[in-house]
N, C-alpha and C positions, 0 to 999 in steps of 0.2 A: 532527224530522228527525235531530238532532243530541244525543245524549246530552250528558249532564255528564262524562265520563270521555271523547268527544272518539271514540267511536264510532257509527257511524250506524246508525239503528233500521228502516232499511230491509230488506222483504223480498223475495227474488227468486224466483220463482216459473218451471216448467216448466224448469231448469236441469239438465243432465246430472251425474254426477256426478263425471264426470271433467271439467267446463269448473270447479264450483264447487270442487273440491278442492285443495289448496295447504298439502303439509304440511310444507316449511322454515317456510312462515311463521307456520303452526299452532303449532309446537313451539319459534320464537323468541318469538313474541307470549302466549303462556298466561301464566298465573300460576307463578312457582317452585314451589307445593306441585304442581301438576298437572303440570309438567312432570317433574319425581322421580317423579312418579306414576306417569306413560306409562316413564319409566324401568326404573322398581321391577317394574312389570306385564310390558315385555317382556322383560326378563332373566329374570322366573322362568318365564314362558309358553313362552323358548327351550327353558330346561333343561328344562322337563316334556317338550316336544316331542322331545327326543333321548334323553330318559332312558326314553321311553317306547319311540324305535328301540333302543336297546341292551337295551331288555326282549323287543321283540318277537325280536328276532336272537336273544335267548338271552343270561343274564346267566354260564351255562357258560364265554361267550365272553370274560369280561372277569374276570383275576386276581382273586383274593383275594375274591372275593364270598362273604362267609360269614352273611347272611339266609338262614334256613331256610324264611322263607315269602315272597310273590309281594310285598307291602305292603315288606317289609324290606328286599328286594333292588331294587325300584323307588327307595327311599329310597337305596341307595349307588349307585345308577344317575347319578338325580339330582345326587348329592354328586361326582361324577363329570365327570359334562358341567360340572358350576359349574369344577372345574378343568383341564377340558378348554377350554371355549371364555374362557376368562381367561387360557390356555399356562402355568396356576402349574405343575399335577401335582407334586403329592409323590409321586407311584410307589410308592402302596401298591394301587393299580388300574390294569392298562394293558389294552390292545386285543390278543386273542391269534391272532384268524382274519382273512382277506381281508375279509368284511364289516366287520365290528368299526372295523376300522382305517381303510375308508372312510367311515364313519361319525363316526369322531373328528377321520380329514383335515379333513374339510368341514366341521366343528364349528369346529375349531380358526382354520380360514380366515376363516368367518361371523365368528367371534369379532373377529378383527385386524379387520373392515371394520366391526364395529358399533363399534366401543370408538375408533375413528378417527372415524364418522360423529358420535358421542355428544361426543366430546371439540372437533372443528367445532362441534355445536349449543352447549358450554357456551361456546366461545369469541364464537361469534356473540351470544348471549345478554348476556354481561358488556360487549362491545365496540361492542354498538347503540346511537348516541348519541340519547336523548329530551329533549327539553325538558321538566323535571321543574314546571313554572310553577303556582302554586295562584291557582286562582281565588276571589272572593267568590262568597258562595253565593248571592245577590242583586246582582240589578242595581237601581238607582236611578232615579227622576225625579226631580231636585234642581235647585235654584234654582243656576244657574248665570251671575255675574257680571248682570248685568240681565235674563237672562231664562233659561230652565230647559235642564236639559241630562240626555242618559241615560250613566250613569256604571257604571261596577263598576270593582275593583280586580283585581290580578295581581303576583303576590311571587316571585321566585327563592328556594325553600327552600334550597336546597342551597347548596354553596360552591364550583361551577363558577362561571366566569366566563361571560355572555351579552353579545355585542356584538351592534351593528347590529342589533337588536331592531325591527321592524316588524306591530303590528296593523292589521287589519283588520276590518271590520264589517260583516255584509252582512244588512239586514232580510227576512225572509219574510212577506206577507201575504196571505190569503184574499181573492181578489175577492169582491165581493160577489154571494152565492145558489149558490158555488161552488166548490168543492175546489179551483180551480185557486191558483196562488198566483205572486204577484211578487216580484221579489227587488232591491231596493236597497241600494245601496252607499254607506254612511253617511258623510258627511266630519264627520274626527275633528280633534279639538283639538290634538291632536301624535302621528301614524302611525307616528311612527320617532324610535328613542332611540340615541343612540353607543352608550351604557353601559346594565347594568341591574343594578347591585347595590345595590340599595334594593327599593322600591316603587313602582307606578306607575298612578293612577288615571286609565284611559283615559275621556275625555269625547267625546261628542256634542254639539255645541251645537243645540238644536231653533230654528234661527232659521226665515224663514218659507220657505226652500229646501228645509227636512228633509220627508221622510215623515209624519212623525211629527206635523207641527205641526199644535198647535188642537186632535189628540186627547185623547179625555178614557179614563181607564184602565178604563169601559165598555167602548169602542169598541176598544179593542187585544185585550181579552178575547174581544171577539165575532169580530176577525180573524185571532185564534187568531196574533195576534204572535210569533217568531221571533228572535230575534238571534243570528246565528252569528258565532263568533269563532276568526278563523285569526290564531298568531303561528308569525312565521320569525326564526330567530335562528341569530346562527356561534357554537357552543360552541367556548370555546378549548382547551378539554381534549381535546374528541376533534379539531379541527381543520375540523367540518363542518358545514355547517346543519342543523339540526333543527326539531321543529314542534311547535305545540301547537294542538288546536281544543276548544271548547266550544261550549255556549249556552246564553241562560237565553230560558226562555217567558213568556209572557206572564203568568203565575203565580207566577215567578220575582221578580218585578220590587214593588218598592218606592215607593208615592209620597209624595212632601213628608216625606223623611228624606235626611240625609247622613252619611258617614262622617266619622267623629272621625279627629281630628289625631293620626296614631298618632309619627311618629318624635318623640324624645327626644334632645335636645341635651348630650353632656357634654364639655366642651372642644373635643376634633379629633374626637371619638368620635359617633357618632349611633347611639342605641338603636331596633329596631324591635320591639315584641312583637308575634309573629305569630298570638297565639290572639286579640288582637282586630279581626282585618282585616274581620271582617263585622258591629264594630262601627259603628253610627249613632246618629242623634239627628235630633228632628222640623225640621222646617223649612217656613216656610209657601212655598209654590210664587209663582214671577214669574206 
């Protein structure tokens, strides 16, 4: 249901295309290279689109045009509308007829409303606060204090600060002979942290209340097990909560291993190395 990256693999079917569309949040949510992209793509798809009115009007119409042929003049056409709808113009090309001149008005307008609209999205973009949280790339079944527990771990990369940090845990499983699926809400070892500038391996205790309990890693397999995971947290940086979700599947999951003791004691100082947080070691199961 739930990807590793904390988006859902659901698909929605017989959807208009104006109910499904939503494209502030297309263009804040992409990847940076694709967003420059869509950038890069409609700035030159403008100017072709103008440079190709100011060809059809007649490039007669527009000073200094001195291409001899159709290619050449389209190309200072082009070179044209870029300073046209940017308001640079160095005035070695201007608009000489009524057409012309409406043609670069409303160039030059479009221009001021995209390069506003675009400088909104870069700001939207930089100033959206995410929960930057890494998860272990495995979840656990490990012996926990006298009897076993399902664990994974979660790190603040970064050097924001997260307060009031609160996980959540909620199982998906397959009834039996049937696609349908239940969903439980796991009680965890500690749901909520003040602070989170360390590390923090969230546990499940499998006592005999859990879902979970008395399965064997068969039986989860064949339930096509689930654990989703939502965190809320107040970044103090930006001043707002934010979220993160995951999940590991039943595939995902690890048994009779535990994570090694990652932090590092040096006087006041605690070391953590973060390239070994999906380190373990075997462990015979309670």
């Amino acid at each position: 249901m739930l990807n590793k990256d904390g988006t859902f693999n659901i698909r929605k079917q017989n959807v208009s295309f104006y109910e499904r569309i939503n494209i502030f949040h297309s263009l804040v949510s992409m990847s940076w290279i694709r967003f420059f992209t869509v950038l890069v793509f409609g700035y030159l798809t403008i100017n072709i689109v103008f440079a190709s009115l100011y060809t059809m009007i007649g490039t007669e119409n527009l000073t200094n045009i001195r291409g001899t042929n159709a290619l050449d003049q389209f190309i200072e056409a082009f070179f044209f509308s870029a300073q046209t709808i940017t308001t640079l113009g160095y005035g070695q090309i201007a608009p000489l007829n009524l057409p012309a001149n409406i043609v670069a008005a409303t160039e030059s307008l479009l221009g001021l409303l995209l390069f506003a609209l675009a400088t909104g999205l870069m700001y939207g973009r930089f100033s959206k606060p995410y929960a930057s949280i890494k998860y272990s790339s495995h979840a656990l079944i490990a012996p926990y204090q006298e009897i076993n527990g399902f664990m994974f771990r979660i790190v603040n990369p970064k050097r924001n600060q997260l307060m009031e940090v609160e996980v959540t845990v909620t199982l998906s499983l397959k009834r039996d002979g049937t696609e349908l699926r239940d969903f439980h809400l796991l009680e965890l070892e500690r749901s909520k942290v003040v602070f989170f500038p360390a590390m923090w391996t969230v546990v499940h205790p499998i006592t005999d209340l859990s879902p979970i309990y008395g399965t064997t890693e068969k039986e989860i397999l064949e339930k096509g097990a689930e654990f989703i995971v939502m965190i809320k947290a107040f970044d103090e940086s930006f001043s707002q909560t934010v979220y993160s979700k995951s999940s590991y599947t039943s595939k995902e999951i690890k048994w009779g291993e535990k994570f090694i003791y990652l932090p590092k004691h040096s006087g006041t100082e605690v070391t953590i190395d973060l390239s070994k947080i999906n380190d373990t070691y075997k462990a015979a199961l309670s």
